[in-house]
N, CA, C, O and CB atoms as a CASP TS submission, in Angstrom:
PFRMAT TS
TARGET T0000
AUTHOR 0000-0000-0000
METHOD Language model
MODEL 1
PARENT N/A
ATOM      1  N   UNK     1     155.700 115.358 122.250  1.00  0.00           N
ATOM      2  CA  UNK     1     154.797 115.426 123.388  1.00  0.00           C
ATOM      3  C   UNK     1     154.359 116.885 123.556  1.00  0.00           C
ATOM      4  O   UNK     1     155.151 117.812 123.726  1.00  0.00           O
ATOM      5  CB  UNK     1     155.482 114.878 124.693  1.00  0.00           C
ATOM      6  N   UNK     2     152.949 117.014 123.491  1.00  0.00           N
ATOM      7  CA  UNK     2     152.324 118.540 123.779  1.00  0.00           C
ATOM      8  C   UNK     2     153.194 118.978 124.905  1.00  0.00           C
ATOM      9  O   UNK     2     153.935 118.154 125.442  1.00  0.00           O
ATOM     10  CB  UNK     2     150.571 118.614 124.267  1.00  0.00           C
ATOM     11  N   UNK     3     153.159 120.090 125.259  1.00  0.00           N
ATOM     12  CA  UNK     3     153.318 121.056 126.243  1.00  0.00           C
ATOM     13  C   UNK     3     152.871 120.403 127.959  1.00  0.00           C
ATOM     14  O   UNK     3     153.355 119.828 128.935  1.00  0.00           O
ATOM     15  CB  UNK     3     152.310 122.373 125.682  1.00  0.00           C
ATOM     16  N   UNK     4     151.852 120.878 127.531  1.00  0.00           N
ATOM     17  CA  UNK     4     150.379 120.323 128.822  1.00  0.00           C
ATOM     18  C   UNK     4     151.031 118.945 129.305  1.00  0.00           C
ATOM     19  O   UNK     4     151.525 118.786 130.421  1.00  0.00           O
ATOM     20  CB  UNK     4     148.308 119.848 127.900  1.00  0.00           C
ATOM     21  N   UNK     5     150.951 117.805 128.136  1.00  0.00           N
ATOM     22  CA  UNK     5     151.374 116.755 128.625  1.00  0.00           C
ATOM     23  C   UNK     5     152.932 116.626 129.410  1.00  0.00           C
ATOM     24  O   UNK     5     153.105 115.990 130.450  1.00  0.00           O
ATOM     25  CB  UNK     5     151.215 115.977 127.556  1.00  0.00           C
ATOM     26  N   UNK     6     153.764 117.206 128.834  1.00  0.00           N
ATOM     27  CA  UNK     6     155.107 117.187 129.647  1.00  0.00           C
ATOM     28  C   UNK     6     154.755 117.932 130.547  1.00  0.00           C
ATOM     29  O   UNK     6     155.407 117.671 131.557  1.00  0.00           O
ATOM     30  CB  UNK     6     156.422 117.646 129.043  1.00  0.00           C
ATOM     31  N   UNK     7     153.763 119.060 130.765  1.00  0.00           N
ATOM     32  CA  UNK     7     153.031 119.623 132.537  1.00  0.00           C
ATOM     33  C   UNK     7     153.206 118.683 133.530  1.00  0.00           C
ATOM     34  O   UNK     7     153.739 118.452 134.616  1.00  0.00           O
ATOM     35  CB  UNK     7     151.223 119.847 132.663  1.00  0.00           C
ATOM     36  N   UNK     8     152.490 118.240 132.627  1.00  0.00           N
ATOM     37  CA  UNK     8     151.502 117.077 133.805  1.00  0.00           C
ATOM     38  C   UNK     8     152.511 115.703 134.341  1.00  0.00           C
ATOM     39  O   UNK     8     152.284 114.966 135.301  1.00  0.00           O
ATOM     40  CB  UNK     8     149.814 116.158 132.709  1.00  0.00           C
ATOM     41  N   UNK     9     153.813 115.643 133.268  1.00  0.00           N
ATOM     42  CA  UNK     9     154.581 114.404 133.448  1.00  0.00           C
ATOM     43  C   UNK     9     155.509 114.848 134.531  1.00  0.00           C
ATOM     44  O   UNK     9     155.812 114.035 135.405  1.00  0.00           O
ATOM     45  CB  UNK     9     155.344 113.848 132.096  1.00  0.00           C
ATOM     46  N   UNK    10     155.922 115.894 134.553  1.00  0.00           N
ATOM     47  CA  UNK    10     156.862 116.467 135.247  1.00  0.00           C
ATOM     48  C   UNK    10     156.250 117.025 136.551  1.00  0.00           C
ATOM     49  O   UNK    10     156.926 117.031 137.580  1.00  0.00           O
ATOM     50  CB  UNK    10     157.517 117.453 134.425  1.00  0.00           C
ATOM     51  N   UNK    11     155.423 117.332 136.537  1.00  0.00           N
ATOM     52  CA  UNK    11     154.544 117.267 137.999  1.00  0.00           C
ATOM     53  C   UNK    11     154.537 116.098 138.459  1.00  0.00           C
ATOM     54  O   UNK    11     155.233 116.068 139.473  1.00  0.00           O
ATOM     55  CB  UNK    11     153.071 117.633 137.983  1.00  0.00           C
ATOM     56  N   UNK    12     154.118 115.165 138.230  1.00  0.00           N
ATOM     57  CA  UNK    12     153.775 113.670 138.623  1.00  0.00           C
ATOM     58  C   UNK    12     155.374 113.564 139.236  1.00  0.00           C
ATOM     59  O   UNK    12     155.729 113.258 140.374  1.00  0.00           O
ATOM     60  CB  UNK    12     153.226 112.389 137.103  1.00  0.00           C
ATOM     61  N   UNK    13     156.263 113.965 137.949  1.00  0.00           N
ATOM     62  CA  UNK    13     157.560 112.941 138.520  1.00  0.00           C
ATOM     63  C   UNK    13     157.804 113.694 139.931  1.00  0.00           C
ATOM     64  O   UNK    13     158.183 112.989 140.866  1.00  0.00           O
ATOM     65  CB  UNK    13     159.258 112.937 137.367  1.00  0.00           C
ATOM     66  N   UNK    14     157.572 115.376 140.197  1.00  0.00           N
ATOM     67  CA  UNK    14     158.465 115.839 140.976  1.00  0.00           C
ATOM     68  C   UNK    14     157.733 115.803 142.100  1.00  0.00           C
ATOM     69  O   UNK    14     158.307 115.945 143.180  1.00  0.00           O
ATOM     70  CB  UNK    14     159.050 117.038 140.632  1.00  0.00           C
ATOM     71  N   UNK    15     156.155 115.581 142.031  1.00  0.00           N
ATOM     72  CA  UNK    15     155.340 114.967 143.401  1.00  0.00           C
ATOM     73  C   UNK    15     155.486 114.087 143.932  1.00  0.00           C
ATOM     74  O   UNK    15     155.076 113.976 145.087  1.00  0.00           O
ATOM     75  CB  UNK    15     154.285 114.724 143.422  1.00  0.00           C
ATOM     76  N   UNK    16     156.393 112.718 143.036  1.00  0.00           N
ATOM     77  CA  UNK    16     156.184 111.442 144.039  1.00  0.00           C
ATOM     78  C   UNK    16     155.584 110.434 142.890  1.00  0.00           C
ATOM     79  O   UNK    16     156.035 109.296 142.766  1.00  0.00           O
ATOM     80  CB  UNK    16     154.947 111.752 145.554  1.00  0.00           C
ATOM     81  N   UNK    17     154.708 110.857 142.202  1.00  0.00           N
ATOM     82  CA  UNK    17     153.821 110.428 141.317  1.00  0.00           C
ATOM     83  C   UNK    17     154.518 108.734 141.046  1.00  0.00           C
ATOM     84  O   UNK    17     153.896 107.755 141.457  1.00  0.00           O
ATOM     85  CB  UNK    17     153.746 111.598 139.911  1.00  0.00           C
ATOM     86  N   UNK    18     155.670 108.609 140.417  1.00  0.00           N
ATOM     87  CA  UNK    18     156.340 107.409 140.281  1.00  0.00           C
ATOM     88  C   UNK    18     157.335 106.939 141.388  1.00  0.00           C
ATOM     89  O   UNK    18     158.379 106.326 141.168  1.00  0.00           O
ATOM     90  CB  UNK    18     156.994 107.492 139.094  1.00  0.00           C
ATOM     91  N   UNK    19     156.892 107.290 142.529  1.00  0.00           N
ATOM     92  CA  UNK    19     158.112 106.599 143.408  1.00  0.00           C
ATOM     93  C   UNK    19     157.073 105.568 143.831  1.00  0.00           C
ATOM     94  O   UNK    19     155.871 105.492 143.576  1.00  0.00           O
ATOM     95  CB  UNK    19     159.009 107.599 144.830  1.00  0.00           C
ATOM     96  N   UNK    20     158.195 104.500 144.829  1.00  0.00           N
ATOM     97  CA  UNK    20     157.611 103.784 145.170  1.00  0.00           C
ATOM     98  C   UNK    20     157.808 103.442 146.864  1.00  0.00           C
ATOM     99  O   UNK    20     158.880 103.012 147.289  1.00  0.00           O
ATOM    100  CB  UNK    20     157.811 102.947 144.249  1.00  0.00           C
ATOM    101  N   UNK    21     156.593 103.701 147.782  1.00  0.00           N
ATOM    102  CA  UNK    21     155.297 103.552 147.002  1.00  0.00           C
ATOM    103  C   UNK    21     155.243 105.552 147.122  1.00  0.00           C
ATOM    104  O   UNK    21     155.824 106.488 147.672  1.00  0.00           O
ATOM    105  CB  UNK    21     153.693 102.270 148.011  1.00  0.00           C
ATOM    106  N   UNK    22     153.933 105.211 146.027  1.00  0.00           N
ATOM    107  CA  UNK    22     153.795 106.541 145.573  1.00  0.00           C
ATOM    108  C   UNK    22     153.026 107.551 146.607  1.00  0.00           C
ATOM    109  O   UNK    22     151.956 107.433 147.204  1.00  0.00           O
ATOM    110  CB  UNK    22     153.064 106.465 144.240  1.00  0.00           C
ATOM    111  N   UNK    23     154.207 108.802 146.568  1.00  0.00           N
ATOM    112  CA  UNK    23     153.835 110.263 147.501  1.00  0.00           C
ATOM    113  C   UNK    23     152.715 111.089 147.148  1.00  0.00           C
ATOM    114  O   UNK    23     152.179 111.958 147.836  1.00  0.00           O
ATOM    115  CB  UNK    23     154.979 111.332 147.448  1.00  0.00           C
ATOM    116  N   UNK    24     152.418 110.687 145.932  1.00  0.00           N
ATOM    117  CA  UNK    24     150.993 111.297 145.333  1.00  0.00           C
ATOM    118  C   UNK    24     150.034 110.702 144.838  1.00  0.00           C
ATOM    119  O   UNK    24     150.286 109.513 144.640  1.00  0.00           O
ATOM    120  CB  UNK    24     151.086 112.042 144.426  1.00  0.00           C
ATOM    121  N   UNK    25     149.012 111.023 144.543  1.00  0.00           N
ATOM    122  CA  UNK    25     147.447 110.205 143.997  1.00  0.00           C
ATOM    123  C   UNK    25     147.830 111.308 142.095  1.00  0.00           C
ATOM    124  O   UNK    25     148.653 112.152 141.739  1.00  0.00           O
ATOM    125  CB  UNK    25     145.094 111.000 145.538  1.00  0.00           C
ATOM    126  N   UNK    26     146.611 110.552 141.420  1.00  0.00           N
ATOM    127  CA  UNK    26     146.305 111.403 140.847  1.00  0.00           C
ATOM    128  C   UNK    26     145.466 112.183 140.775  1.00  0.00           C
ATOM    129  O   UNK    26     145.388 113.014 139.870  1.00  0.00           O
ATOM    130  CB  UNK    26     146.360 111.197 140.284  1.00  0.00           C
ATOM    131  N   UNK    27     144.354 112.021 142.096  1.00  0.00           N
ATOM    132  CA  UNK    27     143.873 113.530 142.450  1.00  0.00           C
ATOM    133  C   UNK    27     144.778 114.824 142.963  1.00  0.00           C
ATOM    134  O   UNK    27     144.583 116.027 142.790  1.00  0.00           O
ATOM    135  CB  UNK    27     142.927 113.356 143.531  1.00  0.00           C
ATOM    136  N   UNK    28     145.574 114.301 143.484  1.00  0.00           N
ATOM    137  CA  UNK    28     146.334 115.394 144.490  1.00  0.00           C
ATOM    138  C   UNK    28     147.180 116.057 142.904  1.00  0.00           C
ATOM    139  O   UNK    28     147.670 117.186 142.892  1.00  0.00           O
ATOM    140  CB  UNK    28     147.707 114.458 146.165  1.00  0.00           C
ATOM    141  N   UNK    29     147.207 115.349 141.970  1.00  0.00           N
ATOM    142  CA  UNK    29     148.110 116.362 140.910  1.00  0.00           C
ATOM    143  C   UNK    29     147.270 116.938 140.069  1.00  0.00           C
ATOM    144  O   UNK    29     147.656 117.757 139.234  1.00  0.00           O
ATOM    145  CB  UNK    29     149.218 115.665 139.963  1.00  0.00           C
ATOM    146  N   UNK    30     145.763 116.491 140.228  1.00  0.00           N
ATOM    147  CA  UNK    30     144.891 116.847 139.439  1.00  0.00           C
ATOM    148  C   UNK    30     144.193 118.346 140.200  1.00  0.00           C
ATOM    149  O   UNK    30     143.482 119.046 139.480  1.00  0.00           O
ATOM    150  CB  UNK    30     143.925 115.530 139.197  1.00  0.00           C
ATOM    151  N   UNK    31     144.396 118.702 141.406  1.00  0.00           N
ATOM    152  CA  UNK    31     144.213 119.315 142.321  1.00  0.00           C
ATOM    153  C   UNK    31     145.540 120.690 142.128  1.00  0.00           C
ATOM    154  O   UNK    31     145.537 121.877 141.801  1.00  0.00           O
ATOM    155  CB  UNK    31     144.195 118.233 143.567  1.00  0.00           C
ATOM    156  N   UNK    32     146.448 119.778 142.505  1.00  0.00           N
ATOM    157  CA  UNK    32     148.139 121.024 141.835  1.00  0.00           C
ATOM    158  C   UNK    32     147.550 121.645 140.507  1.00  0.00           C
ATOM    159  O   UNK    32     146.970 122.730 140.535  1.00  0.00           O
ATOM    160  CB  UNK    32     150.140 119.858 141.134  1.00  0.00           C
ATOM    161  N   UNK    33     147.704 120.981 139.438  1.00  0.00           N
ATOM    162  CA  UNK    33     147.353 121.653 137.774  1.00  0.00           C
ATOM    163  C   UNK    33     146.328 122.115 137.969  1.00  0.00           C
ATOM    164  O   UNK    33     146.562 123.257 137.574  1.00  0.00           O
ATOM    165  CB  UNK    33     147.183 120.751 136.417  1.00  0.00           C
ATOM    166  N   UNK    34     144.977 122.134 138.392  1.00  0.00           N
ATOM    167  CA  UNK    34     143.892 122.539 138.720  1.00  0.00           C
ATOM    168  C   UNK    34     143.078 121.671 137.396  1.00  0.00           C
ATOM    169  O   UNK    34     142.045 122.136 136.916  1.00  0.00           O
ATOM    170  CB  UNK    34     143.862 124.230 138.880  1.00  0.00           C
ATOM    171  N   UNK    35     143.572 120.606 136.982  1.00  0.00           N
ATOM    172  CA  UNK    35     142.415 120.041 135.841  1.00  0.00           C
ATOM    173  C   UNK    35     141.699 118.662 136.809  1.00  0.00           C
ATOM    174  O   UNK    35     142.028 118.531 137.988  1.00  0.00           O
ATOM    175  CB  UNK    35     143.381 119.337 133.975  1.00  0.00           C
ATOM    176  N   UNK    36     140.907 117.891 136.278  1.00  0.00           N
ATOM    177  CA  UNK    36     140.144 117.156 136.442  1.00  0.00           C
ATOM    178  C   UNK    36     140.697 115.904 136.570  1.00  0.00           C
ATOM    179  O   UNK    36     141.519 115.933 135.654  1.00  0.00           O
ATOM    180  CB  UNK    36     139.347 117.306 135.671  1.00  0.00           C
ATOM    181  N   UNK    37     140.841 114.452 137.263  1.00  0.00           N
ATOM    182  CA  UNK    37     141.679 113.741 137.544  1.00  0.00           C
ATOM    183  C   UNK    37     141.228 112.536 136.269  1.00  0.00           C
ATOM    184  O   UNK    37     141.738 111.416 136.246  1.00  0.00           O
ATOM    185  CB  UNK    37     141.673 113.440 139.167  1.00  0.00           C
ATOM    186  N   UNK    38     140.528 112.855 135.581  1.00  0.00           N
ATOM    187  CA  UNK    38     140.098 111.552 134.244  1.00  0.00           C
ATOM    188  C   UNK    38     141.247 112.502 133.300  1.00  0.00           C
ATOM    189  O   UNK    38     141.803 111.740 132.508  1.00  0.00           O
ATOM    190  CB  UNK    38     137.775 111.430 133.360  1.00  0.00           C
ATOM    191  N   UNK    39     141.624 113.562 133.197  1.00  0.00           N
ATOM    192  CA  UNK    39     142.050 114.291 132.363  1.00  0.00           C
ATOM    193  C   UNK    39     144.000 114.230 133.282  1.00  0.00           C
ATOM    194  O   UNK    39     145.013 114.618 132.700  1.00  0.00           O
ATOM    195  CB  UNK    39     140.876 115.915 132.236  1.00  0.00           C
ATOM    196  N   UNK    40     143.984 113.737 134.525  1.00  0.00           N
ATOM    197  CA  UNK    40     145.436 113.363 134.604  1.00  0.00           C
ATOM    198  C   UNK    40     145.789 112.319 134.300  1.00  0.00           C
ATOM    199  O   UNK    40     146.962 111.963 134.180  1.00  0.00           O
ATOM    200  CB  UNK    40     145.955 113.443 135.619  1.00  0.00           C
ATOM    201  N   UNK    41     144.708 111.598 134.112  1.00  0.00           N
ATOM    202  CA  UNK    41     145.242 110.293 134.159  1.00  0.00           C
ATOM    203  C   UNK    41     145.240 109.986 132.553  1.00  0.00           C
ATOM    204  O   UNK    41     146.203 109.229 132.434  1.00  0.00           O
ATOM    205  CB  UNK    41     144.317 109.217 135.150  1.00  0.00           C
ATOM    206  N   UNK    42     144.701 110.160 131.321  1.00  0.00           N
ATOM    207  CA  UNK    42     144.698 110.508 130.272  1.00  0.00           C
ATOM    208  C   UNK    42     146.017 111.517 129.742  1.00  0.00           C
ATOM    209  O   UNK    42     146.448 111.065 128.681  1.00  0.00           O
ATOM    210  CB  UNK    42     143.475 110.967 130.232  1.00  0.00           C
ATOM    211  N   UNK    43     146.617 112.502 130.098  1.00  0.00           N
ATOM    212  CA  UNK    43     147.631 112.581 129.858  1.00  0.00           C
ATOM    213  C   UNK    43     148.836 111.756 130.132  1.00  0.00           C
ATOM    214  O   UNK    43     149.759 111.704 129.320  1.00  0.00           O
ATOM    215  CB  UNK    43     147.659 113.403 130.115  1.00  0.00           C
ATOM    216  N   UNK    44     148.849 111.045 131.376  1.00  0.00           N
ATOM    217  CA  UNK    44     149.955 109.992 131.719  1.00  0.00           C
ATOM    218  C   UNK    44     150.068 108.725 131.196  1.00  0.00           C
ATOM    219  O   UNK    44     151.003 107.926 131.243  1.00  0.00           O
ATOM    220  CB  UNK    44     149.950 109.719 132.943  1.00  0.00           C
ATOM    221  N   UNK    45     149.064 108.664 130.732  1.00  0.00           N
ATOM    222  CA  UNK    45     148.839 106.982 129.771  1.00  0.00           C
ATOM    223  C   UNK    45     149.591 107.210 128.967  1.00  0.00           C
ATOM    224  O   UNK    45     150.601 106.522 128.822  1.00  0.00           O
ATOM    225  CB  UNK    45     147.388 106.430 128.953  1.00  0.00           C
ATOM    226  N   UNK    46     149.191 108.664 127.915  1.00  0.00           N
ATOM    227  CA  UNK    46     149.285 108.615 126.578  1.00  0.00           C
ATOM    228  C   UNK    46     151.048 109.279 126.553  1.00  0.00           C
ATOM    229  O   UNK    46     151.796 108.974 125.624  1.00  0.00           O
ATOM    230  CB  UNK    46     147.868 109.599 125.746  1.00  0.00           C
ATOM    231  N   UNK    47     151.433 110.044 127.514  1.00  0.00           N
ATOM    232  CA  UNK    47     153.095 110.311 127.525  1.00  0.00           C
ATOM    233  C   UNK    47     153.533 109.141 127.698  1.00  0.00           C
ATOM    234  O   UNK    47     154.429 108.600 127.050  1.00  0.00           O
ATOM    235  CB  UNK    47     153.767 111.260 128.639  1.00  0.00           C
ATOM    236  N   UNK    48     152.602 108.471 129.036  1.00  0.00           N
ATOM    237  CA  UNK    48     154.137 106.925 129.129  1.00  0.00           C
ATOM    238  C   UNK    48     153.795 105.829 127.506  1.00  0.00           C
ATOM    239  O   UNK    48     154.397 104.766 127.357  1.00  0.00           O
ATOM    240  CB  UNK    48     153.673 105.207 131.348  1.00  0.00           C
ATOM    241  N   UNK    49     153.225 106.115 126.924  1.00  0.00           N
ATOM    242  CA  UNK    49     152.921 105.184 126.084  1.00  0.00           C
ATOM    243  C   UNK    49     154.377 105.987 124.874  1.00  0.00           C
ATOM    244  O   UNK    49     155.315 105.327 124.427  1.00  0.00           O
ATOM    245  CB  UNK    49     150.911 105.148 125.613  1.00  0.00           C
ATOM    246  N   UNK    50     154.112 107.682 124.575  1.00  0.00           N
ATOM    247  CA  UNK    50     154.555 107.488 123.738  1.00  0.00           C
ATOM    248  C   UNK    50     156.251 107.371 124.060  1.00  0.00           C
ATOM    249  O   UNK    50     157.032 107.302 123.110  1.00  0.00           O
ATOM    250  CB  UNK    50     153.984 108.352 122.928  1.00  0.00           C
ATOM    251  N   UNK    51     156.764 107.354 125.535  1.00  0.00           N
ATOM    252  CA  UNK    51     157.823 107.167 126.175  1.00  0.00           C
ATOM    253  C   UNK    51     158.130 105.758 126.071  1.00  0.00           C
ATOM    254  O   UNK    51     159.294 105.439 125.830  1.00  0.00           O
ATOM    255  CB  UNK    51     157.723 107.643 127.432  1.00  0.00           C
ATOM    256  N   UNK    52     157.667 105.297 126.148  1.00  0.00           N
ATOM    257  CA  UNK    52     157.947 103.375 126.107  1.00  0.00           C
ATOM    258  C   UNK    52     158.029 103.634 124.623  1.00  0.00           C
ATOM    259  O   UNK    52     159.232 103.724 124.377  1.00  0.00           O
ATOM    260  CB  UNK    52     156.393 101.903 126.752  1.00  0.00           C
ATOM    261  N   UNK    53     157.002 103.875 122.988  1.00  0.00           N
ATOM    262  CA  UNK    53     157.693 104.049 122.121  1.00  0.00           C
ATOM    263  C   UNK    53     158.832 104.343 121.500  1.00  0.00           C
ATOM    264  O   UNK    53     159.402 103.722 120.603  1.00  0.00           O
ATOM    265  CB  UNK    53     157.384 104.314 121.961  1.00  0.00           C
ATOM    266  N   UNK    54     159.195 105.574 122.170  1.00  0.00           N
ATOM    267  CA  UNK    54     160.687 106.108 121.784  1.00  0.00           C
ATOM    268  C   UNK    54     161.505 105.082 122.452  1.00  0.00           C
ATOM    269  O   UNK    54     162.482 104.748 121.782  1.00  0.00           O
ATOM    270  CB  UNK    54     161.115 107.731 122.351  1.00  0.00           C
ATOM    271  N   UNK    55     161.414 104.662 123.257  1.00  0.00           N
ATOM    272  CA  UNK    55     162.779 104.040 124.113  1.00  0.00           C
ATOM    273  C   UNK    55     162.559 102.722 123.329  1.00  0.00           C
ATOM    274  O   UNK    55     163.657 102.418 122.863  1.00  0.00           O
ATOM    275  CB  UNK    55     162.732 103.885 126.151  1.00  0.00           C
ATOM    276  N   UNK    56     161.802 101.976 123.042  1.00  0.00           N
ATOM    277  CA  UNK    56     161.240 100.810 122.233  1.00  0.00           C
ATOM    278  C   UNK    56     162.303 101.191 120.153  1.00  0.00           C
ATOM    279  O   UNK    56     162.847 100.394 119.389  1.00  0.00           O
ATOM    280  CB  UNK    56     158.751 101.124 122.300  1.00  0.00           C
ATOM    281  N   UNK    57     162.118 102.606 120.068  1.00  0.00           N
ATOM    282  CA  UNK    57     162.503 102.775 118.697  1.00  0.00           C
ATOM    283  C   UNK    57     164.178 102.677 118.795  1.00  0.00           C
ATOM    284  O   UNK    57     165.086 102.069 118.228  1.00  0.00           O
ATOM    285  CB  UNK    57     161.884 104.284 118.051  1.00  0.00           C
ATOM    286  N   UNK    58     164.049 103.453 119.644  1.00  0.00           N
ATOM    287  CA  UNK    58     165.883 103.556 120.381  1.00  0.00           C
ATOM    288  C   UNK    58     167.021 102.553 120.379  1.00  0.00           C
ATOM    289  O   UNK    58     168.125 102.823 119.906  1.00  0.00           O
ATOM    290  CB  UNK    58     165.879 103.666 121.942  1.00  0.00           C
ATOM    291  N   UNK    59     166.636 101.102 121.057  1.00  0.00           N
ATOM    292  CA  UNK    59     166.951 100.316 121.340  1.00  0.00           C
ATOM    293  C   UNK    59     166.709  98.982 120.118  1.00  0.00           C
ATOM    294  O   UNK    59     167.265  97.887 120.032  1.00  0.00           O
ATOM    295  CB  UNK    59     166.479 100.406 122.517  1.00  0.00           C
ATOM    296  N   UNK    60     165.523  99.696 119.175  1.00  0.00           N
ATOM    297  CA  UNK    60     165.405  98.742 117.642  1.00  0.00           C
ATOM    298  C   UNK    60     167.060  99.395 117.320  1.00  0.00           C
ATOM    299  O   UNK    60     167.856  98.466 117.457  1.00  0.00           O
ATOM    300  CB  UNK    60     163.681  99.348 116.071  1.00  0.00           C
ATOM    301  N   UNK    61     167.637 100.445 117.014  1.00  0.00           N
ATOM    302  CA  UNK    61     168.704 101.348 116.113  1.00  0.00           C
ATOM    303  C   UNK    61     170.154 100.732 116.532  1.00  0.00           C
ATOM    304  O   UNK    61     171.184 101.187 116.035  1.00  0.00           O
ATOM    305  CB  UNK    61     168.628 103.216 116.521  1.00  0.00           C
TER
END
């Protein structure tokens, strides 16, 4: 996982981003990082995707 992307994952987690229900938008983290909110939400797809992979490879072993 790039850099940027674990940024952006670890922001989310420590805003609220995944609680439930959720303490943050993804404007409000797109606003924190100062990037664009098509561009938060594009990093969080593609970490939880490749996060469900690994844990998916993990649990094949």
């Amino acid at each position: 996982m790039s850099p940027r992307r674990r940024e952006v994952m670890e922001t989310a987690q420590s805003m609220g981003y995944y609680d439930t229900p959720r303490r943050c938008s993804q404007r409000e983290l797109a606003e924190r990082l100062d990037i664009r909110q098509a561009t938060v939400a594009e990093h969080l797809q593609r970490a939880e995707r490749d996060l469900v992979a690994f844990w998916l490879e993990q649990q094949a072993t």
